[in-house]
KENUFI-141831 format. One line per field, with one value per residue (C-alpha): residue number from 1; x, y, z. Coordinates in steps of 0.2 Angstrom, whole numbers, plus 5000, padded with zeros to 4 digits. Layout:
<rs>
k <- (NUM; ...)
east <- (X; ...)
north <- (Y; ...)
up <- (Z; ...)
</rs>
This chain:
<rs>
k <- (1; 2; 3; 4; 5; 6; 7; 8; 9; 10; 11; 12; 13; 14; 15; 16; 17; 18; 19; 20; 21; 22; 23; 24; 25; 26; 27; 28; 29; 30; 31; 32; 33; 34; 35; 36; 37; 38; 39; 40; 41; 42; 43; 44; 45; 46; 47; 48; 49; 50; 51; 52; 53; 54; 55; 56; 57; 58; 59; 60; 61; 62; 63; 64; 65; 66; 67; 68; 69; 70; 71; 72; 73; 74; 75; 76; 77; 78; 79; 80; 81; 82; 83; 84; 85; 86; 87; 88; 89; 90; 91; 92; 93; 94; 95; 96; 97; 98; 99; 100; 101; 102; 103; 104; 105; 106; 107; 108; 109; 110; 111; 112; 113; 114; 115; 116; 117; 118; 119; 120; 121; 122; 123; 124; 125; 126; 127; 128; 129; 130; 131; 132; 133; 134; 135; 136; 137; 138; 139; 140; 141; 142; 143; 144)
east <- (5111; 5099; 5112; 5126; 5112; 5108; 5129; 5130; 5116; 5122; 5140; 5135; 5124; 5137; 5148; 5137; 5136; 5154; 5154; 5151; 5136; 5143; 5129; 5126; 5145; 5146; 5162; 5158; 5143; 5125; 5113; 5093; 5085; 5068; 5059; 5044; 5028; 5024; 5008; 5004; 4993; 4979; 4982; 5001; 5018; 5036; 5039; 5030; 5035; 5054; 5050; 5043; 5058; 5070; 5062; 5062; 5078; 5086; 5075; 5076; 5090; 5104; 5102; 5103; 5120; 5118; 5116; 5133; 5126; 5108; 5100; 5084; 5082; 5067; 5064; 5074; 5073; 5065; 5043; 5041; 5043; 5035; 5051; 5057; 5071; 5076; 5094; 5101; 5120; 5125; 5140; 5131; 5118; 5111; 5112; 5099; 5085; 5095; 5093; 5075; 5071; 5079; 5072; 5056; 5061; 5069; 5052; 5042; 5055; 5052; 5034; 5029; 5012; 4998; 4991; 5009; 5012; 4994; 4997; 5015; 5012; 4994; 5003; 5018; 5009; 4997; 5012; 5014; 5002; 5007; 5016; 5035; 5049; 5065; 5079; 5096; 5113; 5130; 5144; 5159; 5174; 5188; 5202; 5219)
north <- (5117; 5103; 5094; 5098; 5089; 5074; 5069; 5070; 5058; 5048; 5046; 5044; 5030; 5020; 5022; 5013; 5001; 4998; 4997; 4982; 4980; 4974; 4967; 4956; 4952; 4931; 4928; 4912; 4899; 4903; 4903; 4900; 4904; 4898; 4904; 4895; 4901; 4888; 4882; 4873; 4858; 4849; 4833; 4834; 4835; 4839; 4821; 4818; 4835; 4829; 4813; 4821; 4833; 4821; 4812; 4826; 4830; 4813; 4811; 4827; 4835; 4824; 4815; 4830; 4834; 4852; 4853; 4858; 4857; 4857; 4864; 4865; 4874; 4879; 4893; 4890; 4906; 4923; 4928; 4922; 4903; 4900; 4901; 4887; 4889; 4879; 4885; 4875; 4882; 4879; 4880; 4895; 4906; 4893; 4878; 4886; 4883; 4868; 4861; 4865; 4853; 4841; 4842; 4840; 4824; 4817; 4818; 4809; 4796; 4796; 4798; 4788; 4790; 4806; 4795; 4795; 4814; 4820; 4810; 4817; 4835; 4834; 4828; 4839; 4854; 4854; 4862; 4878; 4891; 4893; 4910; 4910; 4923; 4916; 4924; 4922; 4926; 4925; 4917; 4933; 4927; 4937; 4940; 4930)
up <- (4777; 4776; 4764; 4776; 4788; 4778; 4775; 4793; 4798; 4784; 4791; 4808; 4801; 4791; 4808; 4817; 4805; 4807; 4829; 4835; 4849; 4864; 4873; 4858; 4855; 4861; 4870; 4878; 4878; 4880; 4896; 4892; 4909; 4910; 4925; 4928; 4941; 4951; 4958; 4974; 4970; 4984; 4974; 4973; 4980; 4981; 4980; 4961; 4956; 4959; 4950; 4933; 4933; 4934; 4920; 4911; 4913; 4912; 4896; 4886; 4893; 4896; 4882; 4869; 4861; 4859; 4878; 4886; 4903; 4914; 4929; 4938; 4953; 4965; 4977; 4992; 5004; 5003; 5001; 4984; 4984; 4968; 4955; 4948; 4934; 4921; 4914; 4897; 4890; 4875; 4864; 4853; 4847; 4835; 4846; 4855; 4842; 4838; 4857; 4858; 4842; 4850; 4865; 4856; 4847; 4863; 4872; 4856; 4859; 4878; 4877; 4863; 4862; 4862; 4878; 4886; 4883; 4888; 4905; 4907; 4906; 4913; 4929; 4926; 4923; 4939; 4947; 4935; 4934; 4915; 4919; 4913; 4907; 4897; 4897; 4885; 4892; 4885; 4896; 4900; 4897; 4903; 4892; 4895)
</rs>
């Protein structure tokens, strides 16, 4: 019997092998969804936080190649207005990391110094409390 028992676990293990996950099969392009918390500043306003976004963007986002397309939105109606997302697609799984590197270099090159960074994210990250989820999704194409 526990022979009988061990075949059948083993058999049902090598099947699985053999089916494909669904949730983790990529039929399109990839989603990275950061949700940032924001913070509410005394010494700041919608007006520079705007500012050092589009910089961001225009800097680190725009300018990399793995990056198919950019958003960054804010809260806009409901109770909790301190969202503030960031989504990135890209062509694949492995453009994701390849992205993020590049994102990395492109703001070296935007921000050239340690001064020049320091002052970029100290006045960039008065508006986050630090709190953030990221999220990964894979684009559904529907089949033709």
């Amino acid at each position: 019997m526990k022979s009988l028992f061990a075949v059948l676990i083993l058999v049902t293990f090598f099947a699985l092998l053999e089916t494909p996950v669904m949730a983790q099969v990529n039929q399109g392009n990839i989603f990275v969804v950061t949700n940032f918390e924001r913070a509410f500043p005394q010494n700041g306003s919608m007006r520079e936080l705007d500012s050092l976004t589009t910089v961001f963007a225009e800097n680190c986002l725009a300018k990399n190649e793995y990056v198919v397309s950019y958003k960054i939105i804010r809260h806009f109606w409901g109770k909790d207005n301190r969202d503030f997302l960031q989504i990135v697609e890209v062509k694949s799984w492995e453009d994701v990391e390849k992205a993020n590197s590049r994102i990395n270099e492109l703001f070296r090159e935007a921000w050239t110094t340690p001064e020049a960074r320091k002052k970029y994210n100290d006045a960039n990250n008065k508006y986050f409390t630090g709190k953030h989820s990221d999220e990964i999704y894979s684009e559904v194409v529907a089949p033709k």
